[in-house]
PDB file of N, CA, C and O in Angstrom, chain B, residues numbered from 101:
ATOM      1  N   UNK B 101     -88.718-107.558 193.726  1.00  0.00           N
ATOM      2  CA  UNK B 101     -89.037-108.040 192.406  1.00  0.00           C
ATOM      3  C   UNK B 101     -90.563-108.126 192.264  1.00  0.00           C
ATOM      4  O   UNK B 101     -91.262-108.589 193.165  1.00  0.00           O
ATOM      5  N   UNK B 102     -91.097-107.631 191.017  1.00  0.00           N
ATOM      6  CA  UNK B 102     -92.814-107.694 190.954  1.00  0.00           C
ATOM      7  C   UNK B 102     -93.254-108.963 190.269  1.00  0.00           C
ATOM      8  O   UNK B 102     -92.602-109.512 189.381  1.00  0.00           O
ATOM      9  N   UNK B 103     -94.392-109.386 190.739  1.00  0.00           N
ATOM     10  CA  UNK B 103     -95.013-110.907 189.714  1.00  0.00           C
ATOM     11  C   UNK B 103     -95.788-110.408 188.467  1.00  0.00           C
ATOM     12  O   UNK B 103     -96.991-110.250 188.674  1.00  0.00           O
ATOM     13  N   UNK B 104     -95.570-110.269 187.845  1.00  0.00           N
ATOM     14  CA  UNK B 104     -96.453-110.008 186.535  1.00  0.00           C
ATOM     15  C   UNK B 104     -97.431-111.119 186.860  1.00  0.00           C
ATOM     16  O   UNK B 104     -97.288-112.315 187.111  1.00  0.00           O
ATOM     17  N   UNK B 105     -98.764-110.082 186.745  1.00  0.00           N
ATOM     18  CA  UNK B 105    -100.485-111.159 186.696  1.00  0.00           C
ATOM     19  C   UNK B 105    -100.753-111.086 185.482  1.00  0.00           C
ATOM     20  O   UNK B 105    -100.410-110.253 184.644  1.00  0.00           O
ATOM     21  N   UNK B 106    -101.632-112.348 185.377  1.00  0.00           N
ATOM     22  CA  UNK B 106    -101.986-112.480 183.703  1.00  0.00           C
ATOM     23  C   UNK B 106    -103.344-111.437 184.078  1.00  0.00           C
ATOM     24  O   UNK B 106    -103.562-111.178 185.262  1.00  0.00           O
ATOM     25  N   UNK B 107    -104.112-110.940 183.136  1.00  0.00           N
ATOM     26  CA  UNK B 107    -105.380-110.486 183.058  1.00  0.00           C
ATOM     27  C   UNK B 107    -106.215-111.592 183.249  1.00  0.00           C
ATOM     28  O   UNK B 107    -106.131-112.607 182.557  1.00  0.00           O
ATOM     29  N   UNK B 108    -107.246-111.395 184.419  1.00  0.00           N
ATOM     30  CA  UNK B 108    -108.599-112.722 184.571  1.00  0.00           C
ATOM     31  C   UNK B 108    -109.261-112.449 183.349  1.00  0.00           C
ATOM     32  O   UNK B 108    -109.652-111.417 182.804  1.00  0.00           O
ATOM     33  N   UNK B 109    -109.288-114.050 182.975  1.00  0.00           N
ATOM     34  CA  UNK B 109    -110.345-114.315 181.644  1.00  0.00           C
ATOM     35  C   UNK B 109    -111.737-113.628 182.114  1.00  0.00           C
ATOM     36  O   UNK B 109    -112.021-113.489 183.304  1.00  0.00           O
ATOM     37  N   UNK B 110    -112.687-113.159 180.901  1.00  0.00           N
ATOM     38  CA  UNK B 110    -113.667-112.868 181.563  1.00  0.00           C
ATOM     39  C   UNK B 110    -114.724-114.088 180.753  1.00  0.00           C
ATOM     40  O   UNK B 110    -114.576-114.295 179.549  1.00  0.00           O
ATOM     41  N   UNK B 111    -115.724-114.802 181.523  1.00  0.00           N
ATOM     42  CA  UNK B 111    -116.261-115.797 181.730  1.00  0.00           C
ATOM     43  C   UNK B 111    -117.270-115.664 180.909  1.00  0.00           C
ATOM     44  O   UNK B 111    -117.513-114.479 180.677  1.00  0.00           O
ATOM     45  N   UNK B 112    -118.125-116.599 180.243  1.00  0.00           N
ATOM     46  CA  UNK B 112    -119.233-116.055 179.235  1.00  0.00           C
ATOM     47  C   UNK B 112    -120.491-116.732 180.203  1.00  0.00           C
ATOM     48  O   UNK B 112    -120.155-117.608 181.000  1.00  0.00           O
ATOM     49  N   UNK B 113    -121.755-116.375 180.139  1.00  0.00           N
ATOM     50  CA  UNK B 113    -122.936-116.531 180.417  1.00  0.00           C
ATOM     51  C   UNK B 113    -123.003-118.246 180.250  1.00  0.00           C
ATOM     52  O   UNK B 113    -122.705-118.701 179.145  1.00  0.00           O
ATOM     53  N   UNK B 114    -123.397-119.197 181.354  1.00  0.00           N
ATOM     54  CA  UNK B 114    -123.519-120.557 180.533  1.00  0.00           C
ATOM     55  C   UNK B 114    -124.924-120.834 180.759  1.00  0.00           C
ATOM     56  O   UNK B 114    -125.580-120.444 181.724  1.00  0.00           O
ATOM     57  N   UNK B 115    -125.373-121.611 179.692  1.00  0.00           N
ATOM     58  CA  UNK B 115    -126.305-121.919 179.386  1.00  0.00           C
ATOM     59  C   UNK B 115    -126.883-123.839 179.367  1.00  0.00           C
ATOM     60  O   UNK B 115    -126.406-124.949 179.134  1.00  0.00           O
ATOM     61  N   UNK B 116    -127.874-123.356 179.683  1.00  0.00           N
ATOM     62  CA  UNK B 116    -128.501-125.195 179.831  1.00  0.00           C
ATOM     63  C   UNK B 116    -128.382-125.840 178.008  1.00  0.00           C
ATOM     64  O   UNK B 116    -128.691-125.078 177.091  1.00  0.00           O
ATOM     65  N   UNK B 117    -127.906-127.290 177.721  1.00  0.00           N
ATOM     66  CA  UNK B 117    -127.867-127.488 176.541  1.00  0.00           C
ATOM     67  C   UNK B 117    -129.174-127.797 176.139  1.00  0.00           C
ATOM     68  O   UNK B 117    -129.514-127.624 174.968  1.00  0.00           O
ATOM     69  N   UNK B 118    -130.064-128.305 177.121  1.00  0.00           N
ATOM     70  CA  UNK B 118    -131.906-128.796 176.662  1.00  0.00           C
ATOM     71  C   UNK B 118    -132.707-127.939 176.777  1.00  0.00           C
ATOM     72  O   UNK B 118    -133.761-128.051 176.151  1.00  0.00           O
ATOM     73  N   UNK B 119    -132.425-126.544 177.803  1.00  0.00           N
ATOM     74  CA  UNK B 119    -133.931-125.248 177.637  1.00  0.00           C
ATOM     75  C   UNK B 119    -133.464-124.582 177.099  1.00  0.00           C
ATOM     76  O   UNK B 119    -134.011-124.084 176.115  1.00  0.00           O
ATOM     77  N   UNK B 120    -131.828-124.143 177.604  1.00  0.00           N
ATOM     78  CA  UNK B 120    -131.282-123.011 177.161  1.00  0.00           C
ATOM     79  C   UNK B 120    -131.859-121.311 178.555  1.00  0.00           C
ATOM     80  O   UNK B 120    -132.326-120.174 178.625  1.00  0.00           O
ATOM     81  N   UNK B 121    -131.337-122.405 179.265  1.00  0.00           N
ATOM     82  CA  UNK B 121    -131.952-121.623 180.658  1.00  0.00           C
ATOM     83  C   UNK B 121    -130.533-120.998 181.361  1.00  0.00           C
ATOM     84  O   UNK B 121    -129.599-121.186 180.582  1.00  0.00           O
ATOM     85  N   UNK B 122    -130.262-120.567 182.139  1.00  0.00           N
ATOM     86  CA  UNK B 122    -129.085-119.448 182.606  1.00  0.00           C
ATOM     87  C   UNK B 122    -128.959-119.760 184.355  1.00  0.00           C
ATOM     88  O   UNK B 122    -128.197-119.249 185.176  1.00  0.00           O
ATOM     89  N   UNK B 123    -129.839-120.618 184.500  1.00  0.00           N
ATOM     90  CA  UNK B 123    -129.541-120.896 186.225  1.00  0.00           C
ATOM     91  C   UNK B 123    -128.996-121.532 186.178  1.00  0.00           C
ATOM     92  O   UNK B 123    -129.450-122.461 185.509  1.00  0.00           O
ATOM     93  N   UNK B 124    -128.008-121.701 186.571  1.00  0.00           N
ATOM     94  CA  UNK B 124    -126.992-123.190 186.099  1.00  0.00           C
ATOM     95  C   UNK B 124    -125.934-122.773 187.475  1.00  0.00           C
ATOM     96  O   UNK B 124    -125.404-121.679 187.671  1.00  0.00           O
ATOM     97  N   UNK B 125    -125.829-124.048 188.346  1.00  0.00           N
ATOM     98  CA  UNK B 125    -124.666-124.056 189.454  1.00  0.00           C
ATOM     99  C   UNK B 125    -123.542-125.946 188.852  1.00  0.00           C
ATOM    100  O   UNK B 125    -123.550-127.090 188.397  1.00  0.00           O
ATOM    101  N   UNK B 126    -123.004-125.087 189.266  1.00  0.00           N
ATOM    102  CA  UNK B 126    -121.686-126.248 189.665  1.00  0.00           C
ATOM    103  C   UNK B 126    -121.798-127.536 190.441  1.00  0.00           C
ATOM    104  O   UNK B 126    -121.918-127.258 191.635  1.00  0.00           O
ATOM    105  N   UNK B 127    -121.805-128.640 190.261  1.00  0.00           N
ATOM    106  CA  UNK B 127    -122.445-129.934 190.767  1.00  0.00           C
ATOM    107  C   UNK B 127    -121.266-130.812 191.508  1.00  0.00           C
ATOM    108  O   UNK B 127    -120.607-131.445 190.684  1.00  0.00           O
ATOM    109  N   UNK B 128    -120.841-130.999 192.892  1.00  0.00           N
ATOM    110  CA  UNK B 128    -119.291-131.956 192.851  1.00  0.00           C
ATOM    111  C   UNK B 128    -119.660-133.048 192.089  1.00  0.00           C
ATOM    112  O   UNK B 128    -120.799-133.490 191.942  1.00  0.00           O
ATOM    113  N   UNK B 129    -118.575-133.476 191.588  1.00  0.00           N
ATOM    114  CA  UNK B 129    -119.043-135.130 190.874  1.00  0.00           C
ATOM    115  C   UNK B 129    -117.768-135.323 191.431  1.00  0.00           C
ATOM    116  O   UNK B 129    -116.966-134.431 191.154  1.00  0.00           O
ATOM    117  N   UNK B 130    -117.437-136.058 192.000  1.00  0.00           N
ATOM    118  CA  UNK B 130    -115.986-136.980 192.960  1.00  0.00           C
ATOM    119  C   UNK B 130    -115.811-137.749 191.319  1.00  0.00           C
ATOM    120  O   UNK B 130    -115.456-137.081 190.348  1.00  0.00           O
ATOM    121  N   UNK B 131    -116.066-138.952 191.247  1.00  0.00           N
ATOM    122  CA  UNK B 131    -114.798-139.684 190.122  1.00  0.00           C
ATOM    123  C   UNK B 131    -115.783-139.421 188.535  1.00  0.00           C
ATOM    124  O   UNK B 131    -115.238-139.722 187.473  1.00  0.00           O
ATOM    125  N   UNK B 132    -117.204-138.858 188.533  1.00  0.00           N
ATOM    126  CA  UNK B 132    -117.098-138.517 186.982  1.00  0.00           C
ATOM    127  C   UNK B 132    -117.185-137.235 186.327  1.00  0.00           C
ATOM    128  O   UNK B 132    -117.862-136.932 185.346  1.00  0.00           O
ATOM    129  N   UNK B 133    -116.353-136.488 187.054  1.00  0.00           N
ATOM    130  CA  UNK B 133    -115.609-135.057 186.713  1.00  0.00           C
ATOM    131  C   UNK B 133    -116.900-133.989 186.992  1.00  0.00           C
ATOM    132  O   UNK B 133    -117.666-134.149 187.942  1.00  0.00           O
ATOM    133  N   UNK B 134    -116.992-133.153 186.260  1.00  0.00           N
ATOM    134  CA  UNK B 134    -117.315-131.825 186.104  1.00  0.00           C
ATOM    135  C   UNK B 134    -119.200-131.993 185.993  1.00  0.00           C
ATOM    136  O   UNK B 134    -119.803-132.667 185.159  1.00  0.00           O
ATOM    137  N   UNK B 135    -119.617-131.415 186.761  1.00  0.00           N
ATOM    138  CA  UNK B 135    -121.311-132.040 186.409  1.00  0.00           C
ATOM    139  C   UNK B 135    -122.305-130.792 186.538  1.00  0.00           C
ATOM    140  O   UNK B 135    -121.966-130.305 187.616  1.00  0.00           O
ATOM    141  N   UNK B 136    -123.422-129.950 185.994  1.00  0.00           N
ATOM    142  CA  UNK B 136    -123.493-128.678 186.085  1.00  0.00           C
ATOM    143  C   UNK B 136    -124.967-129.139 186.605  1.00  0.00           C
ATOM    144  O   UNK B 136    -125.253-130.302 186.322  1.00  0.00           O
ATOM    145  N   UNK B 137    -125.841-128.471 187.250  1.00  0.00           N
ATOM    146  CA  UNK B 137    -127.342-128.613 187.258  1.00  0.00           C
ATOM    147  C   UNK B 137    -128.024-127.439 186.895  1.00  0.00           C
ATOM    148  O   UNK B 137    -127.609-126.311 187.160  1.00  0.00           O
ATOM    149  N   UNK B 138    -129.311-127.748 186.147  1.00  0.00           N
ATOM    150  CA  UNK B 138    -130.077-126.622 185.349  1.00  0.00           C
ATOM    151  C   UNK B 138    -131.494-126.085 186.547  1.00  0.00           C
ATOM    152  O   UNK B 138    -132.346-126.973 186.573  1.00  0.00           O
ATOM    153  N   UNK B 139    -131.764-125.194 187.228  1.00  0.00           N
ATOM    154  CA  UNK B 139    -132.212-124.913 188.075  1.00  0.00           C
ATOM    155  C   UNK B 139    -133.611-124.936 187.051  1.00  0.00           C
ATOM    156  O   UNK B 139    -134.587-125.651 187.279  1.00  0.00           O
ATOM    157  N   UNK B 140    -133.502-124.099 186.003  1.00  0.00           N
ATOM    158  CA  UNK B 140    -135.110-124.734 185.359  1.00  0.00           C
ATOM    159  C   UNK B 140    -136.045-126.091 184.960  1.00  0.00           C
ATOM    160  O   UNK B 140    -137.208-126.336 185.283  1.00  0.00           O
ATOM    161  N   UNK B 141    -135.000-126.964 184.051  1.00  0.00           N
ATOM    162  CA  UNK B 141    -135.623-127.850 183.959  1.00  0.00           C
ATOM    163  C   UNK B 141    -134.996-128.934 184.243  1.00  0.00           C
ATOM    164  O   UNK B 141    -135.409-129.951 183.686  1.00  0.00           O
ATOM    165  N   UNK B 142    -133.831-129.053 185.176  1.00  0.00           N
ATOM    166  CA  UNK B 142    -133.389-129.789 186.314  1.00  0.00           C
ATOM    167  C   UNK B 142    -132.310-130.957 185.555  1.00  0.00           C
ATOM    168  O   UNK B 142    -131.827-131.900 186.180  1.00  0.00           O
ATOM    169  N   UNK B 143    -132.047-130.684 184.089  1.00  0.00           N
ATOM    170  CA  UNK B 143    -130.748-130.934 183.880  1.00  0.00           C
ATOM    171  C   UNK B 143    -129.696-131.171 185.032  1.00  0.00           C
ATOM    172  O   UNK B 143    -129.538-130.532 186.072  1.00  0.00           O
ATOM    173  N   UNK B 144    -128.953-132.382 184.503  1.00  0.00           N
ATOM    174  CA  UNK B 144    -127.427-132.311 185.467  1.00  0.00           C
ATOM    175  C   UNK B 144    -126.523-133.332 184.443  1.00  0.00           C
ATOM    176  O   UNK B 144    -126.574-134.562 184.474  1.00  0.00           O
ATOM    177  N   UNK B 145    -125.979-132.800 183.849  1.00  0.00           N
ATOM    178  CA  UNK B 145    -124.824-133.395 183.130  1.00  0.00           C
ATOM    179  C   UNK B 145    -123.338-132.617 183.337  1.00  0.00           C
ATOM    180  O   UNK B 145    -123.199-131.640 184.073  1.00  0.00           O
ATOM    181  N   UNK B 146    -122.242-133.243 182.540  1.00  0.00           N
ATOM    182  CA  UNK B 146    -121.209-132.350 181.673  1.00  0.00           C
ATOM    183  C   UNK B 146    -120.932-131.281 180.360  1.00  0.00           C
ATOM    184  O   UNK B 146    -119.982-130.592 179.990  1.00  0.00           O
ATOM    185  N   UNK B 147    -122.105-131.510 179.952  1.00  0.00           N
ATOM    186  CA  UNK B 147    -122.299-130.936 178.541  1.00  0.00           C
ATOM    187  C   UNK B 147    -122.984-129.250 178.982  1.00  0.00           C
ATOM    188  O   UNK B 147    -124.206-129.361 179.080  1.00  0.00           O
ATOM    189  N   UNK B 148    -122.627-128.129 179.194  1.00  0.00           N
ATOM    190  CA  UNK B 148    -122.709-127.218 179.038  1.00  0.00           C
ATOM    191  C   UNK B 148    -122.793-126.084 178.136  1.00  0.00           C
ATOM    192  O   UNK B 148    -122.139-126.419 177.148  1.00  0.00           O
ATOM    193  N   UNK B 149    -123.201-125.059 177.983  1.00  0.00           N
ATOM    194  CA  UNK B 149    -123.143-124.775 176.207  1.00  0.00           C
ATOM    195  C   UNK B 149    -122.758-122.952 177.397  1.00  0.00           C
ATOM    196  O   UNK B 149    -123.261-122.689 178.489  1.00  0.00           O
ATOM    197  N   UNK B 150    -121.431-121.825 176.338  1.00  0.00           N
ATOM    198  CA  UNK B 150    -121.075-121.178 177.173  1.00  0.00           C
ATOM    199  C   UNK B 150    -121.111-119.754 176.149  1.00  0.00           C
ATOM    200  O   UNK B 150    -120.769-119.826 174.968  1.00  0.00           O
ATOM    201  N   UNK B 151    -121.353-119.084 176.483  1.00  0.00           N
ATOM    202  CA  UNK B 151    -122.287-117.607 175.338  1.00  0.00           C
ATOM    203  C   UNK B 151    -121.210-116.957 175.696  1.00  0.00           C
ATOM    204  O   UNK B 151    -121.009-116.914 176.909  1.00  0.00           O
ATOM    205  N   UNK B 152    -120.416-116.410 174.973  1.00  0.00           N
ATOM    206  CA  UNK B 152    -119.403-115.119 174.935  1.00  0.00           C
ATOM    207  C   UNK B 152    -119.998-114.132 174.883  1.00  0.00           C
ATOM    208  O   UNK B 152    -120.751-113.897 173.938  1.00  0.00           O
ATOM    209  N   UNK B 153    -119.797-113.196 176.005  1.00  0.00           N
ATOM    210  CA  UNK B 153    -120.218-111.887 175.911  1.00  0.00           C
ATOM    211  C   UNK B 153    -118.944-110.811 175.690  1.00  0.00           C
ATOM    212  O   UNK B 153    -117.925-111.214 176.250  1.00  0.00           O
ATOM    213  N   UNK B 154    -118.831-109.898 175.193  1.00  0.00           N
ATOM    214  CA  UNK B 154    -117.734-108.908 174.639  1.00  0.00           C
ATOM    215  C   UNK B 154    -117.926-107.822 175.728  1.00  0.00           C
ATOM    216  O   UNK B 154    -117.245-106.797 175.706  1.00  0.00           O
TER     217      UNK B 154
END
Protein backbone atom coordinates (compact mmCIF):
# COMPACT_ATOMS: atom_id res chain seq x y z
CA UNK A 1 0.00 0.00 0.00
CA UNK A 2 1.56 3.64 -0.90
CA UNK A 3 1.38 6.82 1.66
CA UNK A 4 0.30 9.65 -0.30
CA UNK A 5 2.82 12.84 0.76
CA UNK A 6 1.38 16.13 0.95
CA UNK A 7 3.65 18.59 -1.22
CA UNK A 8 6.33 20.60 1.33
CA UNK A 9 5.03 24.10 1.80
CA UNK A 10 7.53 26.28 0.34
CA UNK A 11 8.67 28.82 3.10
CA UNK A 12 8.82 32.65 2.43
CA UNK A 13 12.00 34.80 3.20
CA UNK A 14 11.51 36.13 7.01
CA UNK A 15 12.22 39.25 7.85
CA UNK A 16 13.21 41.40 11.03
CA UNK A 17 9.91 43.51 12.09
CA UNK A 18 12.36 46.77 13.27
CA UNK A 19 15.25 46.83 10.22
CA UNK A 20 13.69 44.60 8.01
CA UNK A 21 16.94 42.60 7.88
CA UNK A 22 16.94 38.73 6.55
CA UNK A 23 19.46 37.18 9.13
CA UNK A 24 17.12 35.90 11.30
CA UNK A 25 17.75 32.29 13.30
CA UNK A 26 15.39 30.46 15.50
CA UNK A 27 15.79 31.23 19.32
CA UNK A 28 14.69 28.07 22.00
CA UNK A 29 12.37 29.87 24.32
CA UNK A 30 11.37 26.74 26.83
CA UNK A 31 7.92 28.26 28.44
CA UNK A 32 7.51 31.64 26.23
CA UNK A 33 7.15 29.87 22.92
CA UNK A 34 8.63 30.74 19.63
CA UNK A 35 11.45 33.59 19.85
CA UNK A 36 13.47 34.62 16.53
CA UNK A 37 16.88 36.75 16.79
CA UNK A 38 17.82 39.50 14.21
CA UNK A 39 21.58 38.99 13.48
CA UNK A 40 21.62 42.80 12.33
CA UNK A 41 20.23 44.80 14.77
CA UNK A 42 19.95 42.13 17.44
CA UNK A 43 16.19 41.94 17.75
CA UNK A 44 14.78 38.81 19.66
CA UNK A 45 11.14 38.57 19.94
CA UNK A 46 7.95 36.53 18.54
CA UNK A 47 6.80 38.94 16.13
CA UNK A 48 8.31 38.05 12.79
CA UNK A 49 7.18 39.54 9.53
CA UNK A 50 7.35 36.53 6.51
CA UNK A 51 7.72 37.72 2.51
CA UNK A 52 6.11 35.22 0.09
CA UNK A 53 8.12 34.44 -2.64
CA UNK A 54 6.28 32.66 -5.82
Amino acid sequence: MRKHRRPKEKRGKLKCPYCGGTHIYYENAMITGHKYHCKDCDYIGALILEEKGE
